[in-house]
Each structure stands twice: as structure tokens, then as C-alpha cells.
C-alpha positions in Angstrom: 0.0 0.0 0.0 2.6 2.0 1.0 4.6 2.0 -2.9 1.2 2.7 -4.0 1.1 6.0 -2.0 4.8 6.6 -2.9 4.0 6.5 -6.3 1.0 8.7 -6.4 2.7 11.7 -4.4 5.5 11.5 -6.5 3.1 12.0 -9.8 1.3 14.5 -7.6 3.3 16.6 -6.1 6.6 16.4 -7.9 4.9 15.8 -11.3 6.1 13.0 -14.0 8.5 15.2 -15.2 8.9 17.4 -18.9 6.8 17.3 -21.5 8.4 15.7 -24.3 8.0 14.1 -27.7 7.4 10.3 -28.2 10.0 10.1 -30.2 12.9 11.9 -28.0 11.7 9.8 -25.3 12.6 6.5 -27.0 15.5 8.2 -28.2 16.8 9.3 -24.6 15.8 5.7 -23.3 17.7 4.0 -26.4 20.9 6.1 -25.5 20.8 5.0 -22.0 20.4 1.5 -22.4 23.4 1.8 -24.9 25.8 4.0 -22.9 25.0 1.8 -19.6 25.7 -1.5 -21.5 29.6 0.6 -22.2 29.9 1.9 -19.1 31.3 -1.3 -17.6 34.6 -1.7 -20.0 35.1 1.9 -19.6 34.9 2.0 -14.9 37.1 -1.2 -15.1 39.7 0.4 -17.0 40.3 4.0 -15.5 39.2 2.5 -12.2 42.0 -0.1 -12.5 38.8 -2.7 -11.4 38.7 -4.6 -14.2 37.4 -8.1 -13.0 35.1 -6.1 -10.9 33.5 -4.2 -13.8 33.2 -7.6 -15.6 30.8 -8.7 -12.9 29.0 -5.4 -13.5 27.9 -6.5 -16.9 25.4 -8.3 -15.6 23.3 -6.3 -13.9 20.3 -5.5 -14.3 19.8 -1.7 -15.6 16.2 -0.1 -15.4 15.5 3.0 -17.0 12.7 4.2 -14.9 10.3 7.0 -14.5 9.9 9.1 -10.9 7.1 7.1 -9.4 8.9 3.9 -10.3 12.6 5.1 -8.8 10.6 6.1 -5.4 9.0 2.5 -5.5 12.5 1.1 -5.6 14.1 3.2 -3.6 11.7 2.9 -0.4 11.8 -0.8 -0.8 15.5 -0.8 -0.8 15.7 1.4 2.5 13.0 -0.7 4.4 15.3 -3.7 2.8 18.4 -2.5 4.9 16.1 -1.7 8.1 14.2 -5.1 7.7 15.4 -6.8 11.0 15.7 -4.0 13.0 13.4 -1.9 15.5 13.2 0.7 13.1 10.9 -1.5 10.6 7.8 -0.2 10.5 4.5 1.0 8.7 4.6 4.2 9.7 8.5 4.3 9.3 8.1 3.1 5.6 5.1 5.6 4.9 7.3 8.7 5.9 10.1 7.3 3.9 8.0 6.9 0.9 6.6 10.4 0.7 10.5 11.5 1.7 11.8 9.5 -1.2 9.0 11.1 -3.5 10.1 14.8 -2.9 13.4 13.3 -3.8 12.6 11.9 -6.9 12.3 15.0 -8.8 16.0 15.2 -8.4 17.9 11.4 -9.2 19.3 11.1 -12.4 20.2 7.5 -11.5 21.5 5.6 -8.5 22.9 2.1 -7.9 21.1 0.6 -5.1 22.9 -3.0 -3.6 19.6 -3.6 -2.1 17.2 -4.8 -4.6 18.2 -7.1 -6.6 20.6 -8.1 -4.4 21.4 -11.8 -5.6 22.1 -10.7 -9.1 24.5 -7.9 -7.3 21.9 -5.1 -7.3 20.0 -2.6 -9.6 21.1 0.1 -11.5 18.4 3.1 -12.0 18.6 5.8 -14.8 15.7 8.0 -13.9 14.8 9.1 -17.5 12.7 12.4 -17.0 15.2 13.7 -14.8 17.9 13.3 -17.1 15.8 14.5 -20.1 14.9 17.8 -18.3 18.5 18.5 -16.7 19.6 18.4 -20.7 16.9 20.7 -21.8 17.8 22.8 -19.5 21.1 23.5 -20.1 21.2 22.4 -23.9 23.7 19.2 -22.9 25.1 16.5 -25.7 22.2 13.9 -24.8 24.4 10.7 -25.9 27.5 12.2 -23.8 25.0 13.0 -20.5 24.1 9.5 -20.4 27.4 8.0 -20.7 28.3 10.6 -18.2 25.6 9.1 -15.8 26.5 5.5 -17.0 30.1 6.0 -15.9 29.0 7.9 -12.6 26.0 4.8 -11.5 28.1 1.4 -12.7 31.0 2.8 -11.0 29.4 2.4 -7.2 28.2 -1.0 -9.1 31.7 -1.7 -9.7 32.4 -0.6 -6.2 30.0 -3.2 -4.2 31.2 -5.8 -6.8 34.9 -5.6 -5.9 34.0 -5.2 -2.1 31.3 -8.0 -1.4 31.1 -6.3 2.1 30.2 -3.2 1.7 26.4 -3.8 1.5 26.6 -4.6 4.8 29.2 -1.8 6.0 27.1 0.7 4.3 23.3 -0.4 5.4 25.0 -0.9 9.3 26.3 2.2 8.9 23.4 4.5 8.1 20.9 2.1 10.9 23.7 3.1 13.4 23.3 7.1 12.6 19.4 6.5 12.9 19.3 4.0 16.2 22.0 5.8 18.0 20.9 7.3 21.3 23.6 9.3 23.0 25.9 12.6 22.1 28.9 9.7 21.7 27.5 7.0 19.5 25.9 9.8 17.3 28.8 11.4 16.6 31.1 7.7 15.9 27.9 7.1 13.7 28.0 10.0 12.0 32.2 9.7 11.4 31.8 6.3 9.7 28.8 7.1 7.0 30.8 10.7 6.2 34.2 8.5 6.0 32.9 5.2 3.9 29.9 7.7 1.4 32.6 10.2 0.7 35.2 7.8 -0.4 32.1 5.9 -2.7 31.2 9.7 -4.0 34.9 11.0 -4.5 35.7 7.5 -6.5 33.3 7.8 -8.6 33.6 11.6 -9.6 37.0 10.6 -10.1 36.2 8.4 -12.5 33.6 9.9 -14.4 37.0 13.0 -14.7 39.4 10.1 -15.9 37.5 9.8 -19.2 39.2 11.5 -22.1 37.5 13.7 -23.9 37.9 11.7 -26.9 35.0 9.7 -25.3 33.3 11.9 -23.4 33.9 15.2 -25.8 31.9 17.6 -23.8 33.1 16.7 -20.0 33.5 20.0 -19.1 30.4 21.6 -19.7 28.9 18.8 -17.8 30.5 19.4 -14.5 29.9 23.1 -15.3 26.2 22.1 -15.6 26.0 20.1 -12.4 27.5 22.4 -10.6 25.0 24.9 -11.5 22.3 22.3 -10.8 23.4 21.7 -7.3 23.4 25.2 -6.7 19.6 25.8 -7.6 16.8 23.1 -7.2 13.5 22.7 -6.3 13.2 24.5 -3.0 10.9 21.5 -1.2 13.6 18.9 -2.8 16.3 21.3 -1.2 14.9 21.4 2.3 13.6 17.9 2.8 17.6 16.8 1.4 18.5 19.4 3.9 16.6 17.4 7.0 17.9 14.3 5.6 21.5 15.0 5.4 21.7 15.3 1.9 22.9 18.7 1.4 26.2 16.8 3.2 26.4 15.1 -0.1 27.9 17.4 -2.3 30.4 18.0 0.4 31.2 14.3 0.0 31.5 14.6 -3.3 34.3 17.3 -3.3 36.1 15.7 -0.3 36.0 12.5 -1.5 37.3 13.3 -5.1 40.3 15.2 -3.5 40.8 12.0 -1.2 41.0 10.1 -4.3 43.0 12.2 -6.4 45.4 12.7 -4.0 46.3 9.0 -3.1 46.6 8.1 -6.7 49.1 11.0 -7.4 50.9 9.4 -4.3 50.6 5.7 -4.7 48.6 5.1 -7.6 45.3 3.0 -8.3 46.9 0.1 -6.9 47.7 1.7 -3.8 44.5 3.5 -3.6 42.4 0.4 -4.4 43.4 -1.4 -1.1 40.5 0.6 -0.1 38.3 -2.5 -1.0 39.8 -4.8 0.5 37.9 -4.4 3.8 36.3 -2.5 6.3 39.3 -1.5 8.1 40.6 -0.1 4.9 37.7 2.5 4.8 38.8 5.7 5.5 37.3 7.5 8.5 36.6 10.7 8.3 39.9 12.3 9.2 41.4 10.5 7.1 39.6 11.5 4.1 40.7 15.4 5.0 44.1 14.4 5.8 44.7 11.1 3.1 48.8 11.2 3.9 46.9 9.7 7.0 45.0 7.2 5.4 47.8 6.0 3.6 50.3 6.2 6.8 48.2 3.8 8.2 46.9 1.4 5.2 49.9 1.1 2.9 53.0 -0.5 4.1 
């Protein structure tokens, strides 16, 4: 009952998204499904991941409209919270209608949740991508490759670290179930540390294309940038309440995190990172990575 409701508050109140021809539709959805099946080949080899990107070729890809990415994604998050006290009715109503203010604003997402047997799902939320390139008159083949790369790359990620479903998922129950000053804070230190390394990674990667591949790279970090900076004011506070507006934080962190260990020991060195969770950086570490690497390469 509960995806049902999802689904309709995310047609009501955040709308199905712009109105555009039949025929660029099946266009945009064509390009998709054809830049996600490259991605793979292209993560594994400026990722240095190569056997991890060839699981990746398997999974399942789903080009999806709002109300079916808010279905997903509140099954995945009541997924991660099954067998704890914070499963619920009322818990998964409110994080329906939170994940259907939020819809307006995914471009795609790899969730380790559903799916997770085959090694998880990989959305492209197809009116969100189609109005972010009207808007600012992007390459439509290049933004989907762009948000290919960016998705199967946190695909690639779980796929080379078998536990960091489990990391991540105890992770984010520990931030919500945690009761005092002390286990808050831990809590919060080990989601920023492990999400920020995830983020960072993958902006790193999606920079590593050449632009003989990916010809107009600049102008779409230019036009994310300009995206995160505006928004849908009820999209903006609800991400606000949730932590969300941490995430672009994450992203910039993270990607320095990354850059710098590769310029000092290279993707071999950085990709210890998955071997397991004591290789996670915390979140120290990610602002100070000579520390990280102190303490993880010998």
C-alpha cells in the first residue's frame, strides 16, 4: 500500500516530469540502455577494477520514470532496516513520501539492495535526465554516458567489495538508532568517512574519461554544478533534513581524497580501499589522506 502512495505523491506533487516528444523519449531511453551497457569496460579500465567491472555486466539496468525510482528506492531502504526496530508502517510511509520529494531530483543511483542476488540494480531516472539536458542544452548521448560511468561505478564498487552492502546499510541504521551525544557522533564519522570515499571514486572516474570519449566533460561538470546550486526549493529542504545537502560536500572531499592517493601511490595503492572494512577511510582521514595512507599502505 505503501509504494502505491509513494507512487502517487511522486506523480502528484513532484509531477512526472517534462513534456516531451514520443520520439525523444525512446530516443533518450535507447541512448541510455546503450551508454549503460559501455559503461562497464570503460569504470574497469580507468578504475584499475577490471574483474570487478566484468561482474557489472550483468546487472540488471532499469530506466525508470519518478514514481517507479521512489517505489525502488523505499523498498530498498525498508530492505536495509528489515530486522531492526526501526521497521515499521509508519516508518516506511514517511520514507515513501521522503523519497518522493526526492525523486524530482535522481538522475540515476545504484542501489545493492534490490536485486541483491544478481549484485543489485542500476536506475537511470529518464525524465530527470531528459529535463536536466533541456535545460542546459547538454550532448544527450555524452549525458548519459556521463551518468553511465558515474551509477556502474558504485556498481563496480560493491562488486569488488562483497562487504560493503553490509558496512554501508550498518552504517546508516547506526546514525538513525544511535541514542547518545557519543554513538551519534562515531555514527556520523563512519557514514561521512565510507559515502565520501564511494562519492569522491566515482567523480574521479567519471574526470578520468578522455575527452575523446566523453567530448563535452566540461560543460557537464559546469552544468552540475549549476544544478546543485539551484533546485526545487521543497527537494532542497527535505535533502537538507535528511542530510543530503552533506552530499555534495562528500562529493568534493571525497574526489580530492582520491586524487590525492593516486598521485601518491597510484590506483593500486588507492584500491586497497576495498579490501575491507578496516581499509575504509574514516573521516579524518579523508581530509588528511597522507593519513590514510600512513596507516593502510605498508
Amino acid at each position: 500500500m505503501t509504494m502505491t502512495i509513494g507512487r502517487a505523491l511522486s506523480t502528484l506533487v513532484i509531477g512526472p516530469g517534462p513534456d516531451i516528444s514520443l520520439a525523444a523519449a525512446r530516443a533518450l531511453v535507447n541512448d541510455l540502455r546503450m551508454q549503460a551497457a559501455r559503461a562497464p569496460e570503460l569504470v574497469g579500465k580507468y578504475a584499475g577494477l577490471e574483474e570487478a567491472a566484468q561482474k557489472a555486466t550483468q546487472l540488471p539496468v532499469r530506466v525508470v520514470d519518478r514514481a517507479s525510482w521512489t517505489a525502488g528506492a523505499t523498498k530498498s531502504v525498508m530492505g536495509m532496516i528489515e530486522h531492526t526496530q526501526l521497521s515499521s508502517r509508519a516508518i516506511e510511509y514517511q520514507i515513501s513520501i521522503a523519497m518522493a520529494v526526492l525523486s524530482a531530483n535522481v538522475l540515476g543511483q545504484f542501489d545493492p539492495y534490490n536485486g541483491r542476488r544478481t549484485g543489485g540494480t542500476l536506475y537511470l531516472v529518464a525524465p530527470n535526465i531528459a529535463k536536466f539536458q533541456e535545460r542546459y542544452n547538454l550532448d544527450r548521448r555524452d549525458l548519459a554516458l556521463w551518468v553511465a560511468v558515474h551509477e556502474m561505478t558504485h556498481a563496480v564498487q560493491y562488486a569488488q567489495a562483497p562487504w560493503l552492502a553490509d558496512y554501508v546499510a550498518n552504517a546508516a541504521i547506526n546514525v538513525f538508532s544511535a541514542e547518545s551525544e557519543e554513538t551519534i557522533e562515531q555514527a556520523m564519522e563512519d557514514i561521512t568517512g565510507v559515502m565520501s570515499l564511494l562519492e569522491g571514486h566515482a567523480s574521479y572516474v567519471m574526470d578520468s574519461l578522455p575527452l575523446a570519449v566523453l567530448p563535452s566533460r566540461h560543460r557537464l561538470s559546469q552544468a552540475l554544478a549549476q544544478r546543485r546550486a539551484s533546485g526545487n526549493h521543497l527537494v532542497k529542504k527535505l535533502g537538507k533534513l535528511l542530510g543530503a545537502d552533506k552530499k555534495n560536500a562528500q562529493y568534493t572531499s571525497g574526489l580530492s581524497f582520491t586524487r590525492e592517493v593516486v598521485r601518491r601511490v597510484g590506483l593500486e595503492g588507492f584500491n586497497q580501499v576495498w579490501k575491507g572494512p578496516e581499509y575504509v577511510p574514516s573521516a579524518n582521514e579523508i581530509q588528511n589522506p597522507a593519513e590514510w595512507i600512513k596507516r593502510v599502505i605498508p
